[in-house]
C-alpha positions as CSV (number, residue, x, y, z in Angstrom):
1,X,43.3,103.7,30.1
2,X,41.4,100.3,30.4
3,X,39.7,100.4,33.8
4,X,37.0,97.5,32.8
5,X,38.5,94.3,34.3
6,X,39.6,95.8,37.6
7,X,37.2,93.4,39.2
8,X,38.6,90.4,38.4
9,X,41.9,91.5,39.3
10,X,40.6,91.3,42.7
11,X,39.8,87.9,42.0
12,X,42.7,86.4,40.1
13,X,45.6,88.8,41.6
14,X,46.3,89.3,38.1
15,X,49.1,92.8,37.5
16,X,47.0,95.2,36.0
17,X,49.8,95.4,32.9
18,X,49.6,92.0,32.3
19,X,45.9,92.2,32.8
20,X,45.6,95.3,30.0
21,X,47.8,92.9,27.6
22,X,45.7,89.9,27.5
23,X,42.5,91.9,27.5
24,X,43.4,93.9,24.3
25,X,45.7,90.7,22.7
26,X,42.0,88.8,23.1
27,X,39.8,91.7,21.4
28,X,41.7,92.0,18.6
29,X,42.5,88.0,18.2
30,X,39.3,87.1,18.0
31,X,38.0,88.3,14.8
32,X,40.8,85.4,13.2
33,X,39.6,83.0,15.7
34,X,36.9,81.6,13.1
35,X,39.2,82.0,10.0
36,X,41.8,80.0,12.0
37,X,39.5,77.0,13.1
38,X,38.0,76.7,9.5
39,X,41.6,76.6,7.9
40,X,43.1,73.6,11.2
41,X,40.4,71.4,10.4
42,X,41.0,71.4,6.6
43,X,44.7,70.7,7.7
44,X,46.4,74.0,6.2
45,X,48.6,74.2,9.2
46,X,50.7,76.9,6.8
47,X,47.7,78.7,6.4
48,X,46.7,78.9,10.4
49,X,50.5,80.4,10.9
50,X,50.4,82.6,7.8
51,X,47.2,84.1,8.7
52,X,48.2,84.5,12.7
53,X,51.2,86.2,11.3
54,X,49.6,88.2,8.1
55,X,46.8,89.5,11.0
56,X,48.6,89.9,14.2
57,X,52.2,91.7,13.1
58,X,50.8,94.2,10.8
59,X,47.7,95.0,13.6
60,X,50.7,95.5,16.6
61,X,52.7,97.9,14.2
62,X,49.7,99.7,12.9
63,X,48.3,100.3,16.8
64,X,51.4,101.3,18.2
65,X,52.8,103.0,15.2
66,X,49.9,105.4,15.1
67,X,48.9,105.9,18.9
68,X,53.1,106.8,18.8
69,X,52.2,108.9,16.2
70,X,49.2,110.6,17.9
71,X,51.0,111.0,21.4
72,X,54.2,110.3,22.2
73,X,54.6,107.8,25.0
74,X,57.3,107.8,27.6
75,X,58.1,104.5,28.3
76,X,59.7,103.3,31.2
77,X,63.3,101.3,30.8
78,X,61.9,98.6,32.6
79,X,59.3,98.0,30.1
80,X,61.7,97.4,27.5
81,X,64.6,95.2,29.5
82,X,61.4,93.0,30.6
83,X,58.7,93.0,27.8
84,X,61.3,93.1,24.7
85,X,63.2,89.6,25.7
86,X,60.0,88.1,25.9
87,X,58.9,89.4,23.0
88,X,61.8,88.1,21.0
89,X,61.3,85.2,22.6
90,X,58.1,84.3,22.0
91,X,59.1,85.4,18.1
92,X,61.7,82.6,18.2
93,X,59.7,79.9,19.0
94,X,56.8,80.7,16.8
95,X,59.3,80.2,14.1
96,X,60.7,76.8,15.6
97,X,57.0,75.7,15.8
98,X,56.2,76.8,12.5
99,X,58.9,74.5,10.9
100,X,61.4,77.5,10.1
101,X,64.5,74.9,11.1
């Protein structure tokens, strides 16, 4: 359980859930965040997508894949009906951005 940024929920009023997401979507983000800046200022713009893709989907499957596989997690049904549409979402319009249309 990630009990290190309680404080600053306090401060910002910020749901713990959504707090948890952006703490651990930050930690492992960062590690590209170099790669990434190196590539944009060379003007790959493929390259920035590719590699936020090639890093990112592979790194979400592998975590929850084998913490699933560790421990089965119940999740609750209003998880899914919230999280999941934004998800997909989120999915689409990466692709729109990235010049998939």
């Amino acid at each position: 359980m990630l009990t290190a940024p309680a404080p600053s929920r306090t401060i910002f009023l910020i749901p713990p859930l959504l707090l948890g997401m952006l703490v651990l979507g930050f930690g492992t983000s960062l590690p590209e965040l170099p790669v990434c800046t190196v590539v944009a200022r060379r003007g790959e713009d493929g390259m920035v997508l590719g590699n936020a893709l090639g890093f990112s989907l592979p790194n979400t499957l592998a975590v929850v894949g084998l913490a699933g596989a560790i421990s089965p997690m119940d999740i609750e049904p209003v998880l899914l009906s919230r999280d999941l549409p934004v998800v997909a979402g989120l999915n689409v319009l990466l692709f729109v951005l990235g010049g998939g249309f």
